[in-house]
N, C-alpha and C positions, 0 to 999 in steps of 0.2 A: 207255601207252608208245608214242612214235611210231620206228615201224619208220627205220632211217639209212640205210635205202636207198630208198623210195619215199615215206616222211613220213607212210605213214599210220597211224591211232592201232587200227589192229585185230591185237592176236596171240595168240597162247595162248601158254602156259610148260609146254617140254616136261620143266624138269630144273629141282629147286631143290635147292641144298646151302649149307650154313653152314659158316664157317672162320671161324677167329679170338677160339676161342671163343664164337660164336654170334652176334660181332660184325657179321659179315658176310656177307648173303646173297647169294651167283653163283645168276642163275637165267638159263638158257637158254632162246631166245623163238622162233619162228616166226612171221612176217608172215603174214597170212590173206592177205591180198590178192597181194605179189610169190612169196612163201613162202619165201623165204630167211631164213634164221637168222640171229640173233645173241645175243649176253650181255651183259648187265647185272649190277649190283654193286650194291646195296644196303645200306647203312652204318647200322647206328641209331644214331640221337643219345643220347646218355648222358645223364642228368640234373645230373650234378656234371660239374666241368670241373676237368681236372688242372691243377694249378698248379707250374710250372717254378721250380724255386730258382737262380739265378744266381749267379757268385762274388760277385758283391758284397751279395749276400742279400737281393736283391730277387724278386719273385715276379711271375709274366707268366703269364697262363694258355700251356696248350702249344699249338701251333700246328705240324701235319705240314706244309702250308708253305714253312715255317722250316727245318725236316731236309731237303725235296727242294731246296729253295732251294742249300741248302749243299752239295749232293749234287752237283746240278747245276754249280756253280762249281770242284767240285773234279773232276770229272769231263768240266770242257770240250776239246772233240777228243780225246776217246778213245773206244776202241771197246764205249760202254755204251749200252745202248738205256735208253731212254724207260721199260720197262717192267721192265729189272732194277732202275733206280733204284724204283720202285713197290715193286719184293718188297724191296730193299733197308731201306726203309723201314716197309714192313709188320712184317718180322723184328723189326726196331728196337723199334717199336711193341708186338708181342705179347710182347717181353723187360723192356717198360715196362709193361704191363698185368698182369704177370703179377706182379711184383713189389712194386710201387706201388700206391696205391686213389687218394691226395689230392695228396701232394708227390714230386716226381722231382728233384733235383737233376740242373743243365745237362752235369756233370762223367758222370754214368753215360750219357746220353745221346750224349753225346762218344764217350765209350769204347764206345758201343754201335755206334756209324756207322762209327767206324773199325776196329771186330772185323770187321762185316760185308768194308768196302771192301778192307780188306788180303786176300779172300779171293776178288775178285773183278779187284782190280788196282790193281795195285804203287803206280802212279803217280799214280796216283785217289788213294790210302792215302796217301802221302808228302807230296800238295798239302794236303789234308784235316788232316794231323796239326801240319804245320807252320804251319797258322794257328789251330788250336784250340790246339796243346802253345804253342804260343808261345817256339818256343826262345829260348834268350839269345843266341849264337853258332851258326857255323857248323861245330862238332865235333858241338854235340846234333843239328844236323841228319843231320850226315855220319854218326854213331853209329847214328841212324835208319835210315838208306837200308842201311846196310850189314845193319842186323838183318830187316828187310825180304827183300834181296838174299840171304840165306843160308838164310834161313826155308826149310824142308822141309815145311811142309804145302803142301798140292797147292791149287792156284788151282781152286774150283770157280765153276760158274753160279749164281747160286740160282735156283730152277725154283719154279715156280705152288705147288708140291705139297712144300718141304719142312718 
């Protein structure tokens, strides 16, 4: 692993821990050489490949992607960093693995982004729902914003660790 701060390939690992069901290893590194620290993420590749159902009943393997892609467009200029979209996604992710082995239909996915986003920000939520819900008119939208706007659960961050 080459250190991101002086490029070279010598460190030690001082912490390793798995999340995600075991999907994922964070291990924290030390540079031999500058010694400054940093972390790395380790992912293992799965041997089957989930297969996304679409409404029109076509099948695309999944593609995280595609979730931050969408994430991304529905969260442009506002105040979401780079790396809540990441947990954003991850959540997503471990509410698909958790449930699913082979087929995940596009529709739970949908509703999985937008649990998350509605809990993160409003407006991220409402860009989000009104091009996946596809409303018909502008009441389903405005019926939206307003149940949004009213909502009582409390706007949290989601953090590394929930």
């Amino acid at each position: 692993m080459k250190c991101p701060f002086c490029k070279e390939d010598k460190d030690r690992v001082i912490d390793s821990r798995s999340s995600d069901g075991g999907r994922i290893i964070r291990r924290r590194r030390q540079c031999l050489m500058c010694k400054r620290r940093f972390t790395t993420y380790e992912k293992i590749n799965e041997t089957f490949r989930l297969c996304v159902v679409k409404k029109d009943h076509s099948r695309v393997p999944y593609d995280r992607e595609k979730v931050i892609g969408g994430l991304q467009k529905a969260c442009y200029k506002r105040p979401i960093s780079a790396e809540q979209l990441q947990q954003i996604t991850d959540k997503v992710e471990e509410s698909i693995f958790q449930k699913f082995d082979k087929e995940v239909s596009s529709a739970f996915i949908g509703e999985s982004v937008m649990k998350q986003l509605r809990r993160v920000d409003k407006v991220a939520y409402i860009r989000f729902a009104s091009i996946y819900r596809d409303f018909r008119d502008a009441g389903e939208l405005i019926k939206e914003v307003s149940e949004a706007i009213t909502e009582t659960e409390p706007i949290a961050e989601p953090t590394l660790f929930d």
